[in-house]
mmCIF file of the N, C-alpha and C atoms, coordinates in Angstrom:
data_MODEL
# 
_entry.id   MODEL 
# 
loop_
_atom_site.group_PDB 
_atom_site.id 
_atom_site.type_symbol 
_atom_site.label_atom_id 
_atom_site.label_alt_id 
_atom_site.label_comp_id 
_atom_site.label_asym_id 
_atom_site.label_entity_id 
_atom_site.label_seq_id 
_atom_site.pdbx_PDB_ins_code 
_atom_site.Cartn_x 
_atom_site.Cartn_y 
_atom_site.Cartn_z 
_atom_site.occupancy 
_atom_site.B_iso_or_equiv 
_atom_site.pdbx_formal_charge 
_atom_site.auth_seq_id 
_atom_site.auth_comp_id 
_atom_site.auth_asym_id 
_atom_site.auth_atom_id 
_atom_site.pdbx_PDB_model_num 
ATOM 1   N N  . UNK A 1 1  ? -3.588 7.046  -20.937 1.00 0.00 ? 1  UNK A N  1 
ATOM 2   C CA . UNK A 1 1  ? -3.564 8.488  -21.039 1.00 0.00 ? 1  UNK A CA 1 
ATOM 3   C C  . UNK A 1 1  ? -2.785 8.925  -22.278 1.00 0.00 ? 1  UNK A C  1 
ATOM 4   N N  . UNK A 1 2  ? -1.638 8.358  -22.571 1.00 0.00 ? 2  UNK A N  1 
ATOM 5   C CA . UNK A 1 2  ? -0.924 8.599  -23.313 1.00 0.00 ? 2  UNK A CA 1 
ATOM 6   C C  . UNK A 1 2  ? -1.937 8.297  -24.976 1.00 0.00 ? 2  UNK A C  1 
ATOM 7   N N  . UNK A 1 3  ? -2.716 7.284  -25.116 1.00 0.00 ? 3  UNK A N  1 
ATOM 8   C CA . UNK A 1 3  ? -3.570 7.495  -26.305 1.00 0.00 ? 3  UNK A CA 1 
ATOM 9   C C  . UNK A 1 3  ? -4.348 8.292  -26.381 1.00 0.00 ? 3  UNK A C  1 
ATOM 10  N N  . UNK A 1 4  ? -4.771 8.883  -25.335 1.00 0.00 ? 4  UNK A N  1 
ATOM 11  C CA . UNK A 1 4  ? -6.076 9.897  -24.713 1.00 0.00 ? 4  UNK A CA 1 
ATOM 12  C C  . UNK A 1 4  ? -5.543 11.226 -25.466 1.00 0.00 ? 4  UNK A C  1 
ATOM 13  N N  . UNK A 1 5  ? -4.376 11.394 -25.392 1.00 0.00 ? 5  UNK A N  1 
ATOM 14  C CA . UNK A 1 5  ? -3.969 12.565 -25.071 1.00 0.00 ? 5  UNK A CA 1 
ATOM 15  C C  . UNK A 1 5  ? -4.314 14.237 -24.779 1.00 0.00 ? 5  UNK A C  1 
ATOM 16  N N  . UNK A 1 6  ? -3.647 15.136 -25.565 1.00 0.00 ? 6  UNK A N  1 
ATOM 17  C CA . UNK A 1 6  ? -4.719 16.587 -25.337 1.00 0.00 ? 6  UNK A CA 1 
ATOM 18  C C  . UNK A 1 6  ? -4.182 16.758 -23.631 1.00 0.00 ? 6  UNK A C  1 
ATOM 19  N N  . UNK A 1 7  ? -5.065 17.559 -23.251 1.00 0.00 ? 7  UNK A N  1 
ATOM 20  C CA . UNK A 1 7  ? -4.471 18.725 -21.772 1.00 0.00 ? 7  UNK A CA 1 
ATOM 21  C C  . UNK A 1 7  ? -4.985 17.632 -20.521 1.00 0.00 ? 7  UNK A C  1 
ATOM 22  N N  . UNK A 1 8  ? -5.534 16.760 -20.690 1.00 0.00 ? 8  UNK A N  1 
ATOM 23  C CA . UNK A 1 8  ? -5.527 15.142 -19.935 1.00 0.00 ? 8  UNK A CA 1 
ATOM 24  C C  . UNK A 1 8  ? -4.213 14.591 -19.917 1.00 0.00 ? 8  UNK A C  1 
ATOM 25  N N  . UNK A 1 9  ? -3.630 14.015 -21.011 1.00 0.00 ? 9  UNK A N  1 
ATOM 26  C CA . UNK A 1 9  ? -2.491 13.625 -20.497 1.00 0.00 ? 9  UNK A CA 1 
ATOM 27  C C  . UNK A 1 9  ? -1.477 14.299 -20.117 1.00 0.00 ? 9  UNK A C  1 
ATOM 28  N N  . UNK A 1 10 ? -1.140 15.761 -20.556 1.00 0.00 ? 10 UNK A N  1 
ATOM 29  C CA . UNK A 1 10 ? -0.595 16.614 -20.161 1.00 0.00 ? 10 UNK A CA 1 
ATOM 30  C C  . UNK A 1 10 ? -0.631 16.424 -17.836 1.00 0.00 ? 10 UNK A C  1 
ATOM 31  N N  . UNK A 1 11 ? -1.259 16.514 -18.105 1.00 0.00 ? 11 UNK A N  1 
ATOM 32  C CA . UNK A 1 11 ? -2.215 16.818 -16.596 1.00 0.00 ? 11 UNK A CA 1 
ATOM 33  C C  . UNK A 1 11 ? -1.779 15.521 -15.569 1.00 0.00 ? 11 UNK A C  1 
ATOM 34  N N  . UNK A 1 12 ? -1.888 14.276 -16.820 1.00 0.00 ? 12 UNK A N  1 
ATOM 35  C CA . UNK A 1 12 ? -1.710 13.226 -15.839 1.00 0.00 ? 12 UNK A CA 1 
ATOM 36  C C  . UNK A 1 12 ? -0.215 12.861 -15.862 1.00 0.00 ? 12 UNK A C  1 
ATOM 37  N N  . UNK A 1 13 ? 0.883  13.414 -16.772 1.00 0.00 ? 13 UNK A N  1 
ATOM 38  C CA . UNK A 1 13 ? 1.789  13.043 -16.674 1.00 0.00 ? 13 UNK A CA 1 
ATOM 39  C C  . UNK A 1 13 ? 2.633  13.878 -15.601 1.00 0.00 ? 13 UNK A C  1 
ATOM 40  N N  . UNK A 1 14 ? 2.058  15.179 -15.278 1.00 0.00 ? 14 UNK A N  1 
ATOM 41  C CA . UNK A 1 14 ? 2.611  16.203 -14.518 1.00 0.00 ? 14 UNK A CA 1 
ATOM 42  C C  . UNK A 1 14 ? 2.773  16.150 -13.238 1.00 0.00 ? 14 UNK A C  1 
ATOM 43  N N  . UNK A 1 15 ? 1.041  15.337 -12.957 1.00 0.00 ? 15 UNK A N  1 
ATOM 44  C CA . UNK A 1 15 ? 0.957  14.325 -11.716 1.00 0.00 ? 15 UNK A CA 1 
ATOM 45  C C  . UNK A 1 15 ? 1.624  13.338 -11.506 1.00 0.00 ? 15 UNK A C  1 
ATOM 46  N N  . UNK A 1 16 ? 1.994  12.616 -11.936 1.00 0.00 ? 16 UNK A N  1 
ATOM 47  C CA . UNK A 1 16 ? 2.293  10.860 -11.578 1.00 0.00 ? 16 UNK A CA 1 
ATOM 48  C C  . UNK A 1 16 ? 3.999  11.701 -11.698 1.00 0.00 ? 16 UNK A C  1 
ATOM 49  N N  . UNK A 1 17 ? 4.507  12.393 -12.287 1.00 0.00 ? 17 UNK A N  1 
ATOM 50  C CA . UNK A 1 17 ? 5.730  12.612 -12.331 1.00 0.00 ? 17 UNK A CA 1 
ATOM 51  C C  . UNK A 1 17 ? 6.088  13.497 -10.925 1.00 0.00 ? 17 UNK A C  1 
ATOM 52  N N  . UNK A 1 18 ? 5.327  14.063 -10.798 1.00 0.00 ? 18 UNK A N  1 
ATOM 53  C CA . UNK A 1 18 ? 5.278  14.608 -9.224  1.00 0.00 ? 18 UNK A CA 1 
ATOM 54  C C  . UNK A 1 18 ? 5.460  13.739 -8.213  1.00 0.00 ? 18 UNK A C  1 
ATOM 55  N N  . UNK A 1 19 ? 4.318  12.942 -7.984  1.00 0.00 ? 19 UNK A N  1 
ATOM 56  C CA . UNK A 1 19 ? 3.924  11.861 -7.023  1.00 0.00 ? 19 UNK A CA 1 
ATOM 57  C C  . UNK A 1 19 ? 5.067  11.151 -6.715  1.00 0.00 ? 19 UNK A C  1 
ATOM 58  N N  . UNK A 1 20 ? 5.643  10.537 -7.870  1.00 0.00 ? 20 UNK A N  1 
ATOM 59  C CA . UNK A 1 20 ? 6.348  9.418  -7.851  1.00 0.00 ? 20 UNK A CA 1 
ATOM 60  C C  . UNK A 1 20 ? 7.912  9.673  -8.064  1.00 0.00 ? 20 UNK A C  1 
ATOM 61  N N  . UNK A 1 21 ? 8.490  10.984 -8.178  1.00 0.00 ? 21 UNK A N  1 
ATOM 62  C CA . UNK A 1 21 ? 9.481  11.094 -7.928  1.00 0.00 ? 21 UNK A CA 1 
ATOM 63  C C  . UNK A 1 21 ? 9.548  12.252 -6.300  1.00 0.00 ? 21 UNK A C  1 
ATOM 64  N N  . UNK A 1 22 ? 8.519  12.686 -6.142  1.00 0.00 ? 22 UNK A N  1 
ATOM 65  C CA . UNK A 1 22 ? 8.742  12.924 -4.533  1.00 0.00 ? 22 UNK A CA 1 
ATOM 66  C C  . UNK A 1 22 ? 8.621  11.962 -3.548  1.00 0.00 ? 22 UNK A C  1 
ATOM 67  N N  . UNK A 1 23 ? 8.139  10.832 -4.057  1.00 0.00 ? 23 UNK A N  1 
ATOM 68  C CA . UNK A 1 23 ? 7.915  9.499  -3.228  1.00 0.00 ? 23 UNK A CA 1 
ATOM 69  C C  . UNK A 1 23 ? 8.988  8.680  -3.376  1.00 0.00 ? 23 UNK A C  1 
ATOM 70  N N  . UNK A 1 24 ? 9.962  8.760  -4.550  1.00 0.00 ? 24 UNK A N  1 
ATOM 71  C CA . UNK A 1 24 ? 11.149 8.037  -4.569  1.00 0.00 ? 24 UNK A CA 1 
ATOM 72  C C  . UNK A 1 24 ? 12.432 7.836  -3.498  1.00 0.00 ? 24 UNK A C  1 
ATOM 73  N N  . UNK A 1 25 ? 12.898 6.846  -3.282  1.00 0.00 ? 25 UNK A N  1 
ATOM 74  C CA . UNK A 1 25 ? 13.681 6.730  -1.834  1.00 0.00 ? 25 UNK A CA 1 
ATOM 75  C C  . UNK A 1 25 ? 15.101 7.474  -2.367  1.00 0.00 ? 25 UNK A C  1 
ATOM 76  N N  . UNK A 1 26 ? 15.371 8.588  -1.131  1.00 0.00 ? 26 UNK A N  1 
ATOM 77  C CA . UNK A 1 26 ? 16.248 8.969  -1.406  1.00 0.00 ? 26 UNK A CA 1 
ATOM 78  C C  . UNK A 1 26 ? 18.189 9.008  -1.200  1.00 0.00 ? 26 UNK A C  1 
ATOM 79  N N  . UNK A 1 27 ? 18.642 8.754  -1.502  1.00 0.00 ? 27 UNK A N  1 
ATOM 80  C CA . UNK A 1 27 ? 19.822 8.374  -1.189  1.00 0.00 ? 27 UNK A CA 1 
ATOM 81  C C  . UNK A 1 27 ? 20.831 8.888  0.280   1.00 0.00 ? 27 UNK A C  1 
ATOM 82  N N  . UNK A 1 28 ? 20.181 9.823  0.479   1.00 0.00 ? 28 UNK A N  1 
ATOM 83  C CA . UNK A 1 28 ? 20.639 9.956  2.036   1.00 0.00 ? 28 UNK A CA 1 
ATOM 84  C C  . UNK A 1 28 ? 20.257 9.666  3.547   1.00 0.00 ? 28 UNK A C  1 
ATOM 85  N N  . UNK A 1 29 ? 19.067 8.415  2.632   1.00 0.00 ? 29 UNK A N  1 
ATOM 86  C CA . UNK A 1 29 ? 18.073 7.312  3.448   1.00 0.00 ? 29 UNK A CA 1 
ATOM 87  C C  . UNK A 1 29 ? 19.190 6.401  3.812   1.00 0.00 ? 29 UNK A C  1 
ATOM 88  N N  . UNK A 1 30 ? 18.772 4.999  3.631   1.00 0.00 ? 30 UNK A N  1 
ATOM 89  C CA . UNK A 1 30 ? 19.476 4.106  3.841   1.00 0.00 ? 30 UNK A CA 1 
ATOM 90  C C  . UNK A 1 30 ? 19.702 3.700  2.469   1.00 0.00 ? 30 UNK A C  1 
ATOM 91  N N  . UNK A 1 31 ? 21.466 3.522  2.006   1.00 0.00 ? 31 UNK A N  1 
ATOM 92  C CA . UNK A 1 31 ? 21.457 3.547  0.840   1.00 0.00 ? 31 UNK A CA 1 
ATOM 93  C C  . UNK A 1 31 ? 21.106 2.367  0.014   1.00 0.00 ? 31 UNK A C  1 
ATOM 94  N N  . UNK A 1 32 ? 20.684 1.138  0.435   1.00 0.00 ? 32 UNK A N  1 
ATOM 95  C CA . UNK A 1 32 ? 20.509 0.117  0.328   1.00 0.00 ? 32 UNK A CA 1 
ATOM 96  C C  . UNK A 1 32 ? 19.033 0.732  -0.477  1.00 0.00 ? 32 UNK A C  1 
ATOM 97  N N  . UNK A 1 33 ? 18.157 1.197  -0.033  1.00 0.00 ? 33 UNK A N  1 
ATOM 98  C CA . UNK A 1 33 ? 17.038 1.257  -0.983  1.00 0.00 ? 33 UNK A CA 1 
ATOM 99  C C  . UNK A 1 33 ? 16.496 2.788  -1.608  1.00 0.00 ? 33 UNK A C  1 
ATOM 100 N N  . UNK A 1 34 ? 18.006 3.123  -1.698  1.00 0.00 ? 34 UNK A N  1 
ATOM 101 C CA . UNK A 1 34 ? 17.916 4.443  -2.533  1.00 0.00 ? 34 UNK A CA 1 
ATOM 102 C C  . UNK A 1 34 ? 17.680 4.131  -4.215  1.00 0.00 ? 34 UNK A C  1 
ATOM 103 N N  . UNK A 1 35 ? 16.610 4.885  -4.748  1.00 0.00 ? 35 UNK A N  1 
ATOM 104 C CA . UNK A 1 35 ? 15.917 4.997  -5.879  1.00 0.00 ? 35 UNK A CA 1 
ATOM 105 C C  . UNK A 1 35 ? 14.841 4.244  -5.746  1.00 0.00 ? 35 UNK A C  1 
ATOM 106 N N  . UNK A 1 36 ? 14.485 3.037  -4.698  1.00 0.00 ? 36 UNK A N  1 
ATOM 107 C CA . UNK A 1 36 ? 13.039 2.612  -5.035  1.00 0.00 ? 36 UNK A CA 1 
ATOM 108 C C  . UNK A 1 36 ? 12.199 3.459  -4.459  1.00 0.00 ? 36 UNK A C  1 
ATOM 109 N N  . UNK A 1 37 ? 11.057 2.317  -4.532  1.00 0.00 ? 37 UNK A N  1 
ATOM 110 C CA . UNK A 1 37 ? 9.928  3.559  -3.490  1.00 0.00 ? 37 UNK A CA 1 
ATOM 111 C C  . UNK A 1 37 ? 9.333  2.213  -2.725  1.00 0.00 ? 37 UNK A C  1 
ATOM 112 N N  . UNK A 1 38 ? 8.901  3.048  -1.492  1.00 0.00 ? 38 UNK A N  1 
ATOM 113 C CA . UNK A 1 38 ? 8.128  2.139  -0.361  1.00 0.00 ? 38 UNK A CA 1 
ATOM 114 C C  . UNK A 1 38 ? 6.844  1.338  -0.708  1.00 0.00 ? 38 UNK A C  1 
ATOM 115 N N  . UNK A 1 39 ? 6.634  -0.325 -0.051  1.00 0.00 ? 39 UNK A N  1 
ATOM 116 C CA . UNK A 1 39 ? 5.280  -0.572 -0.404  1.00 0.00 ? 39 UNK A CA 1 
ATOM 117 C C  . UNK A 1 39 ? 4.235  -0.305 0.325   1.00 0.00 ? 39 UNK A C  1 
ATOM 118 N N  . UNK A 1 40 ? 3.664  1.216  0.264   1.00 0.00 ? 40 UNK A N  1 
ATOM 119 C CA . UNK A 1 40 ? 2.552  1.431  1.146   1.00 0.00 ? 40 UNK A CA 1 
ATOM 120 C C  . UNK A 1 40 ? 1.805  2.176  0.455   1.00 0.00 ? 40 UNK A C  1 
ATOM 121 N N  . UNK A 1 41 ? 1.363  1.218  -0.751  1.00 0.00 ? 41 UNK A N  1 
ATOM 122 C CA . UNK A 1 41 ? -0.049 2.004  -1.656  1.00 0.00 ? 41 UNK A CA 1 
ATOM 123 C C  . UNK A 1 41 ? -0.958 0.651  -1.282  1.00 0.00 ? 41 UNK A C  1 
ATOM 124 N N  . UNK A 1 42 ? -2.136 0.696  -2.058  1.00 0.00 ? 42 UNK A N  1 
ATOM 125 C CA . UNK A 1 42 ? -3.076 -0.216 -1.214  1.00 0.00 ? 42 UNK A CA 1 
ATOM 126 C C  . UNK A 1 42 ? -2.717 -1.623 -1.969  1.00 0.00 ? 42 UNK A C  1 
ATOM 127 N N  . UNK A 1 43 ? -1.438 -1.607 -3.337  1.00 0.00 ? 43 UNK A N  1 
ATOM 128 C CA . UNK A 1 43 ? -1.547 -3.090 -3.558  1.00 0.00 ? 43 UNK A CA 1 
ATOM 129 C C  . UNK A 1 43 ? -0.714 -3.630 -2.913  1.00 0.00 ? 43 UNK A C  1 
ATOM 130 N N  . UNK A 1 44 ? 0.372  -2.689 -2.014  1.00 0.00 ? 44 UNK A N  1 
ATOM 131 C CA . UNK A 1 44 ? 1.266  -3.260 -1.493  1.00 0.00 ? 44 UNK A CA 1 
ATOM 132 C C  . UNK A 1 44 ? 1.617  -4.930 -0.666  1.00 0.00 ? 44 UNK A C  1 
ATOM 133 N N  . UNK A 1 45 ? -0.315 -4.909 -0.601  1.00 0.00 ? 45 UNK A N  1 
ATOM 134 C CA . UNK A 1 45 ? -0.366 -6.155 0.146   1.00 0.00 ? 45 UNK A CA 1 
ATOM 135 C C  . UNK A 1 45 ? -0.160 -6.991 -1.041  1.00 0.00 ? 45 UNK A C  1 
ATOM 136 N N  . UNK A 1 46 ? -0.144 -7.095 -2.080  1.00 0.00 ? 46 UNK A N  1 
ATOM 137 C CA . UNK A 1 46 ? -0.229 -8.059 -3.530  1.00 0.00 ? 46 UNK A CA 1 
ATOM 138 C C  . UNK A 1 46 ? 1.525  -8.199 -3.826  1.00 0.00 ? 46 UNK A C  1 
ATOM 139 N N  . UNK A 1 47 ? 2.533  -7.315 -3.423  1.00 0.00 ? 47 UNK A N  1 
ATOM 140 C CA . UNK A 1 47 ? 3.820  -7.271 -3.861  1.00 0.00 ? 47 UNK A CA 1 
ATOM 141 C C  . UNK A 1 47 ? 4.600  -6.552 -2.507  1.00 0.00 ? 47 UNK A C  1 
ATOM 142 N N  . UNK A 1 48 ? 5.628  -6.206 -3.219  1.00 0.00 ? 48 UNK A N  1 
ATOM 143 C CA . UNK A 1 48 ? 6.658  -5.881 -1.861  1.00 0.00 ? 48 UNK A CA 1 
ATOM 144 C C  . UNK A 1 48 ? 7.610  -4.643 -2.467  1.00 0.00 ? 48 UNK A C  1 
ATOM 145 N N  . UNK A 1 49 ? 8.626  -4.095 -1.909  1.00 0.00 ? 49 UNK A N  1 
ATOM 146 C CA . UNK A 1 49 ? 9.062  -3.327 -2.559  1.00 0.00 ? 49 UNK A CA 1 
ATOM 147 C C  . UNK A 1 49 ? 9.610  -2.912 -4.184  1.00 0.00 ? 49 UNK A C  1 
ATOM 148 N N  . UNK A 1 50 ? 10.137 -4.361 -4.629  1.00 0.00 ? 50 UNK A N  1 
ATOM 149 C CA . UNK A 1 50 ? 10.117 -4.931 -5.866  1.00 0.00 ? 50 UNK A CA 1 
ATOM 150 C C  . UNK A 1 50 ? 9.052  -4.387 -6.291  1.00 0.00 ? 50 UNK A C  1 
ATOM 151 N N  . UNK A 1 51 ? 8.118  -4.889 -6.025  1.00 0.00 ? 51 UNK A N  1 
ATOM 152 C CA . UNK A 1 51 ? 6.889  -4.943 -7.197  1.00 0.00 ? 51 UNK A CA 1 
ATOM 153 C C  . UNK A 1 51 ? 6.202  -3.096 -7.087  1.00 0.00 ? 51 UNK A C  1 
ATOM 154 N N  . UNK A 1 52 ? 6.576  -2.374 -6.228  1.00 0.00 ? 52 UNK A N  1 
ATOM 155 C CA . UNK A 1 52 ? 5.947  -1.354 -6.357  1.00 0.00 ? 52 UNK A CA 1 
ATOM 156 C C  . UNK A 1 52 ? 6.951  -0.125 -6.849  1.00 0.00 ? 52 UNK A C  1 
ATOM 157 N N  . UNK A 1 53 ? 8.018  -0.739 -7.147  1.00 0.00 ? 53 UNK A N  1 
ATOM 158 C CA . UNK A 1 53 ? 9.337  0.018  -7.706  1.00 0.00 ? 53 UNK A CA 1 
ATOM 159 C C  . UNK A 1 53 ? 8.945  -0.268 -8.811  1.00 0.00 ? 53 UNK A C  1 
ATOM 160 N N  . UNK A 1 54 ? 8.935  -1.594 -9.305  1.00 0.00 ? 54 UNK A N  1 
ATOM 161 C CA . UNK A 1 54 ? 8.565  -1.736 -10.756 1.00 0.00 ? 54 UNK A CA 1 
ATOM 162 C C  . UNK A 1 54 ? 7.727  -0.873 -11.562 1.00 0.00 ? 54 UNK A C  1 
ATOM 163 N N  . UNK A 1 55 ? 6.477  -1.187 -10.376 1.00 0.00 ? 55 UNK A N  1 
ATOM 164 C CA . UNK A 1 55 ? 4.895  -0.078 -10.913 1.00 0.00 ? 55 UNK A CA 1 
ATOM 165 C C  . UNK A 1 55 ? 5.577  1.324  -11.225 1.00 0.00 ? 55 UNK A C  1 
ATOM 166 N N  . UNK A 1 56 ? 6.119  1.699  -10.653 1.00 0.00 ? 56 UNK A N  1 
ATOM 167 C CA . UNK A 1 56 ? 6.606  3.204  -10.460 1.00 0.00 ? 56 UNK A CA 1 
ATOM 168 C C  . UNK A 1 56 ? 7.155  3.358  -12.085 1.00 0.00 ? 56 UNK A C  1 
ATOM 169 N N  . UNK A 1 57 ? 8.712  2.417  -11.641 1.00 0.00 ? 57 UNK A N  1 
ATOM 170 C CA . UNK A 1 57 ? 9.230  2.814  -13.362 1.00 0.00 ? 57 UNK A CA 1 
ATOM 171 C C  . UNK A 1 57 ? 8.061  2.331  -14.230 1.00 0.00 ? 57 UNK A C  1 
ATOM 172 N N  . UNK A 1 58 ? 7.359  1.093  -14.841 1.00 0.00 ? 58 UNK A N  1 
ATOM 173 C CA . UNK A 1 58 ? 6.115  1.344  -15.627 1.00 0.00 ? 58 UNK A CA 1 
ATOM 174 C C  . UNK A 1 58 ? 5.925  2.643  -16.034 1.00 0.00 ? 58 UNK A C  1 
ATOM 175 N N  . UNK A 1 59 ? 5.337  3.114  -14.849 1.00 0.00 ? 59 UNK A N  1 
ATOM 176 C CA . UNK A 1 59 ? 4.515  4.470  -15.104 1.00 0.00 ? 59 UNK A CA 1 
ATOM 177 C C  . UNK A 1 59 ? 5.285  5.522  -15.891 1.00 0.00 ? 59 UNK A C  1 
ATOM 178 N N  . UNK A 1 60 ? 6.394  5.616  -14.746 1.00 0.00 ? 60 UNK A N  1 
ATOM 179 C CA . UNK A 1 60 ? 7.110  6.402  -15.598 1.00 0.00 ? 60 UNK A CA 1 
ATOM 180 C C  . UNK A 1 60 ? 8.047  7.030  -16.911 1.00 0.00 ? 60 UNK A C  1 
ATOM 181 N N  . UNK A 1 61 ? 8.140  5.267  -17.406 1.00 0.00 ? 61 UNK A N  1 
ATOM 182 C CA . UNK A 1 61 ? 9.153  5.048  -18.832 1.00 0.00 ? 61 UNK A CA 1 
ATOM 183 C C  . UNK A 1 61 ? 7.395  5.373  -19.535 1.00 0.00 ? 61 UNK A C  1 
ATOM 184 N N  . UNK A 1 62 ? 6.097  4.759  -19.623 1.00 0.00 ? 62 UNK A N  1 
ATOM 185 C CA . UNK A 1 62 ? 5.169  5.511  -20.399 1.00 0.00 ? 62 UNK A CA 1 
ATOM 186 C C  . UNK A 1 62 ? 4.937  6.862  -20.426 1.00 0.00 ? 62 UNK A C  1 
ATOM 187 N N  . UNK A 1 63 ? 5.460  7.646  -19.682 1.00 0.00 ? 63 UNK A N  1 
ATOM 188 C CA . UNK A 1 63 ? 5.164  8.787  -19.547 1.00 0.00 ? 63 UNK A CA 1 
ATOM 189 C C  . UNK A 1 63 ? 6.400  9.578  -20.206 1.00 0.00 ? 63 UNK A C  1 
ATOM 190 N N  . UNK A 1 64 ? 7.439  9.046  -20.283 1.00 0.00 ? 64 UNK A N  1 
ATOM 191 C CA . UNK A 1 64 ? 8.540  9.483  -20.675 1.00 0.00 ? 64 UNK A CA 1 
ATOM 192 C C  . UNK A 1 64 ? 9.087  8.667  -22.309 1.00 0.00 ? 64 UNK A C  1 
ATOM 193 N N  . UNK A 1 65 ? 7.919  7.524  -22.883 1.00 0.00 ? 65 UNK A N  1 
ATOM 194 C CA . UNK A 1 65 ? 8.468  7.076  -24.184 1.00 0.00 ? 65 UNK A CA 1 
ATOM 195 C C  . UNK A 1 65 ? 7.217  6.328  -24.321 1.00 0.00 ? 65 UNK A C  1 
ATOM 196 N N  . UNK A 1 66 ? 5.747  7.209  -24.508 1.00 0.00 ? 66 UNK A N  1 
ATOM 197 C CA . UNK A 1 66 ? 4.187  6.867  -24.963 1.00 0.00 ? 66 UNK A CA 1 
ATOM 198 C C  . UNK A 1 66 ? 4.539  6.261  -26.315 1.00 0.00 ? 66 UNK A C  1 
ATOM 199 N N  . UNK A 1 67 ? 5.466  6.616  -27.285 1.00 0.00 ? 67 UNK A N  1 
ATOM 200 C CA . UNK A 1 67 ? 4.577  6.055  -28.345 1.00 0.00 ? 67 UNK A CA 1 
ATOM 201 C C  . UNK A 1 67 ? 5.589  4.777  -29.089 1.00 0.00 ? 67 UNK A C  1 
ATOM 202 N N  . UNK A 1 68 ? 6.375  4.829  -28.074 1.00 0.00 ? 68 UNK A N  1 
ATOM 203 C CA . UNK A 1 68 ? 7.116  3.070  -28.114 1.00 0.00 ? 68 UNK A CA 1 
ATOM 204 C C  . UNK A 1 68 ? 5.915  2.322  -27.235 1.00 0.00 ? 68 UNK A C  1 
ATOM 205 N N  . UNK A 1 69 ? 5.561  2.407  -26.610 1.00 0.00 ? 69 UNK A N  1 
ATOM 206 C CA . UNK A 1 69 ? 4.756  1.545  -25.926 1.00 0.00 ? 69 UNK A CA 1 
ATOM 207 C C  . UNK A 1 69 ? 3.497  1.317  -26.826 1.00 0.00 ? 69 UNK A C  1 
ATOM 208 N N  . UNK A 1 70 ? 3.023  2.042  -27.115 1.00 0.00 ? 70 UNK A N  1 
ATOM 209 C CA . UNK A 1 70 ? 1.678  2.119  -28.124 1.00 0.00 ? 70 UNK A CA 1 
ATOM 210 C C  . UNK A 1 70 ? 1.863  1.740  -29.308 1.00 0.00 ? 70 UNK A C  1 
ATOM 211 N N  . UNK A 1 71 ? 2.545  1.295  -30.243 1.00 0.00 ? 71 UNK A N  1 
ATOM 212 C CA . UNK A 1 71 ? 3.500  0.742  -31.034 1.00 0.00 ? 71 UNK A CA 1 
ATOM 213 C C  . UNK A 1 71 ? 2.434  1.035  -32.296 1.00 0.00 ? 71 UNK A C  1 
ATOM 214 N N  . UNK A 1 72 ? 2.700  2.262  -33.219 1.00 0.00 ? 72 UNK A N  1 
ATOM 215 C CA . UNK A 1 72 ? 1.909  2.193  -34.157 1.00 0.00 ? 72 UNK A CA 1 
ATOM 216 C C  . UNK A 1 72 ? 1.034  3.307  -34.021 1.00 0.00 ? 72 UNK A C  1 
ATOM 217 N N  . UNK A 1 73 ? 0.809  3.414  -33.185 1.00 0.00 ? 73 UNK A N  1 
ATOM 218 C CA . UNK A 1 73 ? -0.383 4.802  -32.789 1.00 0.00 ? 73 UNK A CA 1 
ATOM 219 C C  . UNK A 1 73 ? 0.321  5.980  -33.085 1.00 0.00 ? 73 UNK A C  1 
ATOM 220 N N  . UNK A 1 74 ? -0.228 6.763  -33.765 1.00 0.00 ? 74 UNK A N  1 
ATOM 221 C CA . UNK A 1 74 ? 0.267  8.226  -34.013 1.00 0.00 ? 74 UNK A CA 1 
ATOM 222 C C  . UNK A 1 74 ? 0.328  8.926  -33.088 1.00 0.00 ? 74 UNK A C  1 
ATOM 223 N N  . UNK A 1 75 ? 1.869  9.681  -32.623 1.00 0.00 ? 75 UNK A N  1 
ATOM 224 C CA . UNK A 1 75 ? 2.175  10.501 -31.576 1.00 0.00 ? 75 UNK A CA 1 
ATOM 225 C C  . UNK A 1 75 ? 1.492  11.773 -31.854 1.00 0.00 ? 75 UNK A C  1 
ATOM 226 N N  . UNK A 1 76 ? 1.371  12.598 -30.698 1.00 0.00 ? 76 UNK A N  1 
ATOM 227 C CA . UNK A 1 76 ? 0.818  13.733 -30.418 1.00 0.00 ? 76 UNK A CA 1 
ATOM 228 C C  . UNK A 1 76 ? 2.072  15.151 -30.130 1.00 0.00 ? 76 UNK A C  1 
ATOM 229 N N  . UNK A 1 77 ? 3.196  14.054 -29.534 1.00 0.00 ? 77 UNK A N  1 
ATOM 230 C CA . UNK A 1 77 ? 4.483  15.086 -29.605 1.00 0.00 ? 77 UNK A CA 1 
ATOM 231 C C  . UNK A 1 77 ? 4.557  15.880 -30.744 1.00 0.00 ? 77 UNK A C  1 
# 
């Protein structure tokens, strides 16, 4: 998305930043897994909480630093 860019990535970053920080575990949970997030998306069966915390930040450090990741591609910022 982030190469895509234009009112698409706009759109998709607004989403996934939604999603995934209202889905984030919150600290007046059990504090033991405050800041991850739960594995109950459909790869959950492929990983475990680890691995779907990970996915999460992924998503979200691209959404928050596109054109380090894209290394070379002209930003749109």
């Amino acid at each position: 998305m982030a190469a895509l860019g234009g009112p698409e990535r706009a759109a998709w970053e607004s989403a996934a930043a939604s999603v995934l920080l209202a889905r984030q575990e919150a600290l007046d949970g059990k504090p033991a897994l405050a800041g991850s997030w739960a594995p109950d998306s459909a790869w959950a069966i492929e990983g475990d909480r680890a691995y779907t915390t990970a996915q999460a930040c992924l998503t979200l450090a691209a959404w928050a630093q596109p054109t380090q990741l894209l290394r070379g591609l002209p930003s749109e910022d």
